[in-house]
N, C-alpha and C positions, 0 to 999 in steps of 0.2 A: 244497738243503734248508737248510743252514747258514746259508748267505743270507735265505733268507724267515725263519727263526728270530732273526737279528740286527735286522730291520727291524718286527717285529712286536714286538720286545722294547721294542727303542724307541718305537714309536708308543705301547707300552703307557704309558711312562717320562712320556711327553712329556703323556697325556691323565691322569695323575696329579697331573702336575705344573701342568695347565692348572684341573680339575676338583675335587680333592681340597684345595684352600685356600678356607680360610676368609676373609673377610673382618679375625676374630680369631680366629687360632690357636693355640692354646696347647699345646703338646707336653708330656706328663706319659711317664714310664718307671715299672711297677709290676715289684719284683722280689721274688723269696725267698730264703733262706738257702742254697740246692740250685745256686742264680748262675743260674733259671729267669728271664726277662723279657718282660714285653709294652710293646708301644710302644702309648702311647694319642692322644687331642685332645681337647682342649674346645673351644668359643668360639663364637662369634655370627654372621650375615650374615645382612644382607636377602632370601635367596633361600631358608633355612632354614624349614623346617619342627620340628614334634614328634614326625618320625617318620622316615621312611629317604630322605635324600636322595642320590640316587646320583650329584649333579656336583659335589657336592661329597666323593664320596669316601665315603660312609658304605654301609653295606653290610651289611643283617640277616644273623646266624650263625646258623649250625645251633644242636642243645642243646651242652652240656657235654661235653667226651668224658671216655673212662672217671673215676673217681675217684682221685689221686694224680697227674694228671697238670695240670701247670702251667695255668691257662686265666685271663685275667682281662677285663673287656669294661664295656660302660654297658649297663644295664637302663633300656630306653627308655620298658616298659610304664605306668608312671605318666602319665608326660605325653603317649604317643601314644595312650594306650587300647586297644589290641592286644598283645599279646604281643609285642616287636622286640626286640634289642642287637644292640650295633658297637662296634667300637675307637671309634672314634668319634661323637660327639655333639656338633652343633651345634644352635644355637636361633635364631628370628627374631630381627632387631632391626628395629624401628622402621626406622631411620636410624641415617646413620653422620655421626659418631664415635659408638658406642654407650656409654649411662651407665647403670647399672642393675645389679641380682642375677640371679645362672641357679642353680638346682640341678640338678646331675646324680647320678644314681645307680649307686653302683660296685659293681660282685659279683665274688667269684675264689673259686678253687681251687687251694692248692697243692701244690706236688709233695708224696711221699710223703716223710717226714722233714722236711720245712720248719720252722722252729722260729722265722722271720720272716717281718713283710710287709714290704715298704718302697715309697714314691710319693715318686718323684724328682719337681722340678718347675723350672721355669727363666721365672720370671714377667717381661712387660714392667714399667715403672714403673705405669702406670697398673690394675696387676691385684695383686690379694690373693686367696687362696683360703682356705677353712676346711674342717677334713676332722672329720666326728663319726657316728656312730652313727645307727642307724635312731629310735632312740628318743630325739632332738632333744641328743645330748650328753651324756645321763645317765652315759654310760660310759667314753666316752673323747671327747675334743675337741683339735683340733689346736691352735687361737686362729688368730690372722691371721697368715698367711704370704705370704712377698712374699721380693722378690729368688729366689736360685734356692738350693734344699736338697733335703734329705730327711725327709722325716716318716714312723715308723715305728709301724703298728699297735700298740696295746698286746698282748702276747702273747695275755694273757690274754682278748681277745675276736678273736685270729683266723679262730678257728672259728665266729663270727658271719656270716663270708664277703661283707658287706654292708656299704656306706659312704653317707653324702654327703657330696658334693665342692660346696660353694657358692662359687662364682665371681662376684667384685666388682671392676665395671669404672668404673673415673673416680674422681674426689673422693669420702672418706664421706660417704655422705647424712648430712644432717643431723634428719630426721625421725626420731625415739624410733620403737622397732616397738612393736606392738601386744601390748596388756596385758592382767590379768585374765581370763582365756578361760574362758568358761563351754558346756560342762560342762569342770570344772577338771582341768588337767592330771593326767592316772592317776586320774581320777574310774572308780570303777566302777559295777555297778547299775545304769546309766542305761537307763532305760524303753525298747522299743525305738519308741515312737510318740510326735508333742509333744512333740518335743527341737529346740531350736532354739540354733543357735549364736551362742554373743555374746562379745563383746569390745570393748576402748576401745582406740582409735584414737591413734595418737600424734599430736602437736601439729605443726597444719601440712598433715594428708592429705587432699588433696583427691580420689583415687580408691583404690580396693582393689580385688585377688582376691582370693579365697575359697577355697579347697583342701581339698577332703574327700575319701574314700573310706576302701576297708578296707586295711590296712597296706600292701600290695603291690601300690594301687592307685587313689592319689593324683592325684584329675584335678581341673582347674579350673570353679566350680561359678559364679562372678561375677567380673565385671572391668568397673567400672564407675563412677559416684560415690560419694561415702564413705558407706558404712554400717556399721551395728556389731550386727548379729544376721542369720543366715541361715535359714531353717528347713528342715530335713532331713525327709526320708517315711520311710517306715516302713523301719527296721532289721533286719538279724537279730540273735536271740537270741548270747549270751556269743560277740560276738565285739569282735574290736578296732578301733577307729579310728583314724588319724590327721587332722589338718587343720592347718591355719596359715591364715594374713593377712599378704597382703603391702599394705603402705601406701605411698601412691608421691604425687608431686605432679609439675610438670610437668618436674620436673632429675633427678629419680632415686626409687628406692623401696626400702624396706628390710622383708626377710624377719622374721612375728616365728619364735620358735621354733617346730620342729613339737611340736604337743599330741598326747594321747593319748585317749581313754577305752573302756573296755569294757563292753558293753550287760549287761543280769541274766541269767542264766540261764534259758531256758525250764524254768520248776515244772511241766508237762506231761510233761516228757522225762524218761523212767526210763530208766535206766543199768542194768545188769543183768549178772552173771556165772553165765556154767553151764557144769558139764562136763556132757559127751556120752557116752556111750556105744558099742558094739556092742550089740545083742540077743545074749542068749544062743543062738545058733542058728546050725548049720553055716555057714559060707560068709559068713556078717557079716564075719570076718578068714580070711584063708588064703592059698595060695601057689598058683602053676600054673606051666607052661612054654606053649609054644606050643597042645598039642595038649589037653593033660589036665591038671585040677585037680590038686594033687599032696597041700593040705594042706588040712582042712576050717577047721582057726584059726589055727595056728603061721604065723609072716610073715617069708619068707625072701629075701631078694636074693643066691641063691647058686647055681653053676652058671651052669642055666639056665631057673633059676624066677624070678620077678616075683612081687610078692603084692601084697595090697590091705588095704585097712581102710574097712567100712561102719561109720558113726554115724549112733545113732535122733535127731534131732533136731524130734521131735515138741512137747517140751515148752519149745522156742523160740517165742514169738509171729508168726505169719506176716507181720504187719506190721512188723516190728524191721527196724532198721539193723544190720550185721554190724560192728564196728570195728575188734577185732581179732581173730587162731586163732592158738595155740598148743599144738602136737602133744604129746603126752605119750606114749611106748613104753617099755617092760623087753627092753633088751636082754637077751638070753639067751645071747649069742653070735655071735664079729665078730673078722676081721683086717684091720686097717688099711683102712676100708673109703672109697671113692668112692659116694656114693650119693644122690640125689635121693629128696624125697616129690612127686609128680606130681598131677595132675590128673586127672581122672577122666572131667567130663563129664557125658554121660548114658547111660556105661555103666554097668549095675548088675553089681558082681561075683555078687552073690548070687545070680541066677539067669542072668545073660549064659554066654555059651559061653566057655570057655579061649583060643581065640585072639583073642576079641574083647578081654578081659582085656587079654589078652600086649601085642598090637598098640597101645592105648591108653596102656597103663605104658611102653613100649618105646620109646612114639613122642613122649614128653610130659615125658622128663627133662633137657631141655638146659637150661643158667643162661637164666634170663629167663624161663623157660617154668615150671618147677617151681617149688612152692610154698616149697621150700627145695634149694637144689642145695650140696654138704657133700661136701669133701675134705680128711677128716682128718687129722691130722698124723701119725698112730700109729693102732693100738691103744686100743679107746676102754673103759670098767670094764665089765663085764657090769651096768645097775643103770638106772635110770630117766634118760631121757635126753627133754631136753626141747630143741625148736626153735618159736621165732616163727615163722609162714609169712609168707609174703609173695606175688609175682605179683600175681594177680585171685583168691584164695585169699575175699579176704571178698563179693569181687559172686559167685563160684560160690556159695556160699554160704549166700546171700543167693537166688539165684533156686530154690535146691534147699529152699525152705521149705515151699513146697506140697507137695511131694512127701514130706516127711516125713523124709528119708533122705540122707546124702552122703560121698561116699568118696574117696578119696586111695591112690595105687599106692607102691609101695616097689621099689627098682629097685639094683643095685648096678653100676658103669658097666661093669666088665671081666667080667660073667658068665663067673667063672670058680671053683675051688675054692681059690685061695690066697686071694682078697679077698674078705669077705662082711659082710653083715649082717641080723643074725634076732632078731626081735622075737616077745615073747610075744603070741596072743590072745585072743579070746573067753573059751573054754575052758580058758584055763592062767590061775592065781594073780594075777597081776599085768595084769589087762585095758588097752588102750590107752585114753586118750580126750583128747579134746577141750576146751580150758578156752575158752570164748568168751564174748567182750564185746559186749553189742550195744545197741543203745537204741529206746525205741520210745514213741509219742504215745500216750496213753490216748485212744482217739475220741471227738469230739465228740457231742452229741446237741443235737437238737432241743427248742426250749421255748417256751411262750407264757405272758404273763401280765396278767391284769386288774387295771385300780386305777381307782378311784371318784376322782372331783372331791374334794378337799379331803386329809387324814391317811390315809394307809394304812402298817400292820404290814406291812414286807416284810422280805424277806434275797435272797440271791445262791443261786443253788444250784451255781456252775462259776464260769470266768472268762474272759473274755473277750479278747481275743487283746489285748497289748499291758496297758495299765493300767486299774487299777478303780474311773477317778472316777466320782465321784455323777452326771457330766455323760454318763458314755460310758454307764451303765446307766440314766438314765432324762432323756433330753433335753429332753421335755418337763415336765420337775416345774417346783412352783412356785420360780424362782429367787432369790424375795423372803423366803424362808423358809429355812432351816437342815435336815440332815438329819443326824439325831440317835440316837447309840445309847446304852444304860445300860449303866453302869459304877458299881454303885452311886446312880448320879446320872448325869441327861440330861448329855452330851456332844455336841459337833458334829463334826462329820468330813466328810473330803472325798474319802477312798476308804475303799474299802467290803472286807471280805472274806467269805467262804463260811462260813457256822455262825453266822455272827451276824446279831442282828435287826436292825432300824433303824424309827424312825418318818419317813416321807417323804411331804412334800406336793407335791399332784400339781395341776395345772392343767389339767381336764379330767375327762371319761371316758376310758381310751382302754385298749385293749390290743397289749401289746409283743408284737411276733413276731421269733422268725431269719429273717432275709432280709426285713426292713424295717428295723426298728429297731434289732435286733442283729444281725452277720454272717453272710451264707445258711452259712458254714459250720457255723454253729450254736457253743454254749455248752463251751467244753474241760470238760469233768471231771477232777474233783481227790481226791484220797486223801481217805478218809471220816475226819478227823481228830477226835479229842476234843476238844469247846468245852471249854474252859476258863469259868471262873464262879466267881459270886461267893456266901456267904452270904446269905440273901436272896432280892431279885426279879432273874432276868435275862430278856433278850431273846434268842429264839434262833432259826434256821435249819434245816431239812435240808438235803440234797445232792438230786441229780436226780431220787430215788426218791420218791412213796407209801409213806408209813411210820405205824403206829400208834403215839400217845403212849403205849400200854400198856406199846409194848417198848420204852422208852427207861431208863437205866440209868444210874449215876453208880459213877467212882470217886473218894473210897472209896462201898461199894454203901450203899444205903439213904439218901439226900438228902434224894430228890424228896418235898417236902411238898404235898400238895394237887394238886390238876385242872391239865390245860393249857389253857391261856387263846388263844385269837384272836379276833380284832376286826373286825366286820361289823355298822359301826351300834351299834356295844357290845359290854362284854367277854361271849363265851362259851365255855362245856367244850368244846373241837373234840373230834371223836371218829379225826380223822385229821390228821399234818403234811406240808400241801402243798406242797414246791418253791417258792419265791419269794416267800413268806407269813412271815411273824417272828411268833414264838410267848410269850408268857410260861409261866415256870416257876420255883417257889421252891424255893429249896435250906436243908437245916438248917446249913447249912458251906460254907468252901469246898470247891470239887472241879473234875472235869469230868463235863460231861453227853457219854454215849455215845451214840449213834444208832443206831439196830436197823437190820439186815439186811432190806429189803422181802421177802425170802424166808423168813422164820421166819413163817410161820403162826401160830405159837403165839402170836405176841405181838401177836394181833388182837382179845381179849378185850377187852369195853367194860365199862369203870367204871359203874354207876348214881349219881349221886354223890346225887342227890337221891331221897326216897322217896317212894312213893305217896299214903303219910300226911300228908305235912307239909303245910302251909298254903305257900298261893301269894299272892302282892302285884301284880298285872298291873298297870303304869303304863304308859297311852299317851299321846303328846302331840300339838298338832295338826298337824304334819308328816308324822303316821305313823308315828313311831317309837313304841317298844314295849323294858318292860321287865323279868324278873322278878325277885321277891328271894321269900327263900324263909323262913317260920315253922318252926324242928322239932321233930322231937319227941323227944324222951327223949334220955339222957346222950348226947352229940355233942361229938367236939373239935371247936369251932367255930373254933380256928385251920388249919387245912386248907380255911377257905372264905372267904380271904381272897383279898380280888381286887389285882389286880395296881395299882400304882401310876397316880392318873388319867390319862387321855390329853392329848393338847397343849390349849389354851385354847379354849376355844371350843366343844368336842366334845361331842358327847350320852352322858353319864354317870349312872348311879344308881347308889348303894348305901348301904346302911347308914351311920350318923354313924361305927360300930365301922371302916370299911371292908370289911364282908364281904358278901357277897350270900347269905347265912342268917345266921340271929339267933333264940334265945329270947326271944319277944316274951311270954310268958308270965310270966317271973319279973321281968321289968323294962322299961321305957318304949323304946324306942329311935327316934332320930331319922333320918330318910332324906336324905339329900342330894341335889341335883341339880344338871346343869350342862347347857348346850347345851339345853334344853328349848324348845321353843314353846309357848304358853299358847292357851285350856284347856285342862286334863290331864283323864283319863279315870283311875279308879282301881277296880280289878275285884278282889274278895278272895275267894278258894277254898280251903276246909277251916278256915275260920278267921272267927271273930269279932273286928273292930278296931273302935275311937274313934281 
């Protein structure tokens, strides 16, 4: 046996030594303070791949072992697209003698106390390396390293755990790397859709790669002729990117820095904290042993009780994301305790049986398993005692939302009466609970909307995944035209948002739908926010509802001067504000205009703005348009029947020379205006004598 063990050692030896060389090898040593070391490689060969080549020696690892324990390796997953590391990391090359840049990526763990890193290296002549931060050097950089030393993490970012090692083989290229990167370095906010990457080329490149992904996964996107913009598809929300360009010509290529940027925030996604409860009710918190309940609230891990804790978590959104749970108990009383919070399941203590209880808490408190596993040092205060959970603590959680209800076992490990711990519940002063984070999408709904050939008053009522140009909300408008909101004065714009109006010209008839024009998943919904407004005339929107202009509302209160105006062929009193329709309304001041709740009934009442008395003016043209303006009678603030500022050029318009569509035509001459008209006119007067 000694004999086959000496010959298998060697054959091992020998297919190491046959297998495990690179073409270029570069031998690196990383250590810590503790005199802990790994032996690594870098370098190149024709026979290399981006991912685990086993003749040449490389060899995928398990995870990390425990934490405090020395481990240090390459994280291959960038450049091989899987999940892989090894001591070793080698890269294709073309052909040999090989000229060119590699980056590899380093990760460690050091022992417990380490208070350095250090990356021994012992370079040929024709090799330099540079060792810098995940975040392209911002933090720490090594500069170019050659001959053979030691370069030592900066302390202060050890616990970054993360490197790269860029390795440069042959003469410095002489091609500048690549500049100006757009979206610009720690650019944040960027849209997550219509981002397209650019950059200028340094002098002399005649081909580039392309390098994108999200920070931990950096894969090659182009390698090919020189270009200087890439375009990326659709992002997620508030995350991070990195990317680079490498510029190369036919002798060599040079890496520019890695960039950064991080997309906006989904405005859909609400953030949300609650604490939880017990119900007031037996058995929400309490204690058992195997056989029998022992407590209907008190929560004891003592003996040979087990106890529980139910929370109502009713008033959690069933569609939420769980992020994180954080237990909160009143100790009441405790010696030096060993004690896990467990898993539950879908046992319910509150009505399950005692040993079903028992056996669940009993069986569900070992580290990794419980949601907090806690071995005291001592003696802990009698007083409110709070733990992060952790495990699968937020997916249990998470699936227990339907159900209403979810619970956690208390467990003490030596079930015995010298060590324990007992928590107040339900029923005693200091109830437990639950402080949870979670996030959740307000749901989308469905929408459709009509617009005429030529000017139509529209708004947004939600927003549409990604961004809100004029182009993603209405594809078809007239492109030769401008789409314009007031601000005091016509303005042009090129994204749009929710509450405000706009005038847009459309090319056609047509009507928009979700799942044609806009995403079958339909239009996000957004907080009913106060428009903001001006003195004056604004333009304005609702949200996804059917709402009555009755109930619309200003602070500070009392504004709204006069009728709300929309546009169908001419200005009229809407008696309702429609989703996707832009409204005019005058304000005495500035303010913001509120928006009523579609469920207040109350504020369905309709204005008569005009009386039955007054004299009518009917102007038709021969197009078929049709218009009225109104004669009144007796004391009238006729400023409250001022019509909104004219529509764009061209447009079918009447009113008074005053601007208003009523007028005391009685006490004085007044002149009519018109625009957009076809000739001849037809003119109809009722309750009233005119010249």
């Amino acid at each position: 046996m000694r004999t086959l063990i000496s010959v298998f050692s060697a054959a091992l030896l020998y297919a190491t030594m046959v297998f495990g060389q690179a073409a270029l090898d570069i031998q690196l040593t990383a250590s810590d303070s503790i005199g802990s070391n790994n032996g690594l490689a870098i370098g190149v060969d024709t026979a290399a791949t981006n991912g685990i080549d086993p003749e040449l020696g490389e060899s995928d690892l398990p995870p990390f072992p425990p934490a405090g324990t020395f481990e240090v390796r390459f994280d291959l997953t960038p450049y091989a697209g899987e999940p892989l590391s090894s001591f070793k990391d080698y890269r294709n090359a073309p052909a040999l003698p090989y000229t060119g840049v590699v980056e590899y990526k380093l990760i460690w763990q050091l022992s417990s106390g380490a208070s350095t890193f250090k990356i021994s290296y012992n370079l040929p002549p024709e090799v330099t390396i540079n060792i810098k931060d995940l975040a392209g050097g911002i933090l720490f950089d090594s500069g170019t390293l050659s001959d053979s030393g030691t370069y030592s993490i900066p302390p202060a970012y050890i616990g970054l755990n993360a490197a790269f090692i860029t390795m440069t083989v042959g003469e410095p290229c002489t091609i500048p790397e690549a500049s100006n990167p757009n979206p610009a370095e720690l650019q944040t906010n960027v849209e997550i859709t219509g981002v397209y990457l650019g950059w200028v080329n340094g002098a002399g490149t005649e081909n580039v790669e392309v390098w994108f992904g999200p920070n931990e996964r950096v894969l090659k996107l182009y390698d090919g002729l020189a270009i200087n913009s890439w375009p990326l598809g659709t992002l997620n929300y508030d995350s991070q990117y990195s990317w680079y360009v490498v510029c190369k010509n036919n002798e060599c290529g040079i890496q520019s820095p890695n960039w950064t940027f991080t997309t906006v925030r989904d405005t859909n996604l609400i953030i949300d904290t609650i604490n939880v409860y017990p119900q007031n009710l037996n058995n929400w918190t309490g204690s058992c042993n195997a056989s029998s309940k022992t407590q209907v609230s008190l929560v004891n891990g003592y003996d040979t009780e087990v106890g529980w804790m139910v929370f109502d978590i009713s008033d959690i959104p069933s569609n939420a994301n769980i992020n994180s749970v954080k237990f909160n108990g009143y100790l009441y009383d405790n010696i030096w305790p060993y004690w896990s919070i467990t898993p539950m399941g879908n046992v319910n203590p509150v009505t399950d049986a005692a040993y079903t209880v028992f056996n669940q808490v009993s069986t569900h408190s070992g580290n990794g398993i419980a949601y907090s596993h806690n071995e005291e040092s001592g003696t802990l205060n009698n007083d409110w005692l709070t733990r992060t959970l952790g495990s699968t603590v937020t997916v249990d959680l998470q699936s227990s939302l339907l159900k209403n209800w979810f619970a956690l076992g208390i467990l003490e490990f030596d079930f015995s009466t010298s060590y324990y711990v007992k928590f107040q519940g339900w029923a005693e002063a200091n109830k437990p609970f639950l402080e949870v984070i979670y996030s959740y999408h307000e749901p989308a709904f469905q929408f459709s909307l009509d617009v005429v050939d030529g000017w139509n008053l529209v708004s947004i009522p939600g927003k549409l995944p990604g961004n809100q140009e004029i182009d993603n909300w209405w594809p078809y408008r007239d492109t030769l035209a401008n789409v314009f909101k007031f601000d005091i004065q016509y303005q042009s714009v090129t994204t749009v948002t929710p509450g405000v109006g706009y005038w847009m010209k459309h090319s056609g008839v047509r009507t928009y739908n979700t799942g044609d024009e806009w995403p079958d998943g339909g239009i996000e919904l957004v907080s009913h926010d106060s428009i903001n407004a001006n003195s004056g005339w604004n333009i304005f929107g609702v949200y996804e509802e059917v709402v009555p202009p009755a109930g619309l509302t200003t602070s500070p209160s009392g504004l709204i001067n006069g009728p709300v105006y929309g546009h169908s062929g001419g200005y009229y009193i809407t008696t309702q504000l429609v989703p996707g329709h832009g409204y005019w309304v005058k304000l005495d001041n500035d303010g913001q205009i509120i928006i009523p709740d579609a469920s207040l009934k109350s504020n369905n009442e309709v204005t008569n703005w005009f009386k039955n008395d007054w004299g009518r003016i009917i102007i038709s043209d021969a197009a078929g348009k049709n218009y009225t303006l109104y004669a009144v009678n007796g004391d009238i603030d006729l400023s409250r029947y001022e019509l909104p500022p004219p529509p764009p050029s061209g447009m079918f318009d009447i009113r008074y020379g005053s601007g208003r569509i009523a007028e005391d035509i009685n006490s004085s001459t007044q002149a009519i205006e018109m625009t957009g008209i076809e000739y001849p006119l037809t003119v109809k007067v009722e309750n009233r004598d005119i010249r």
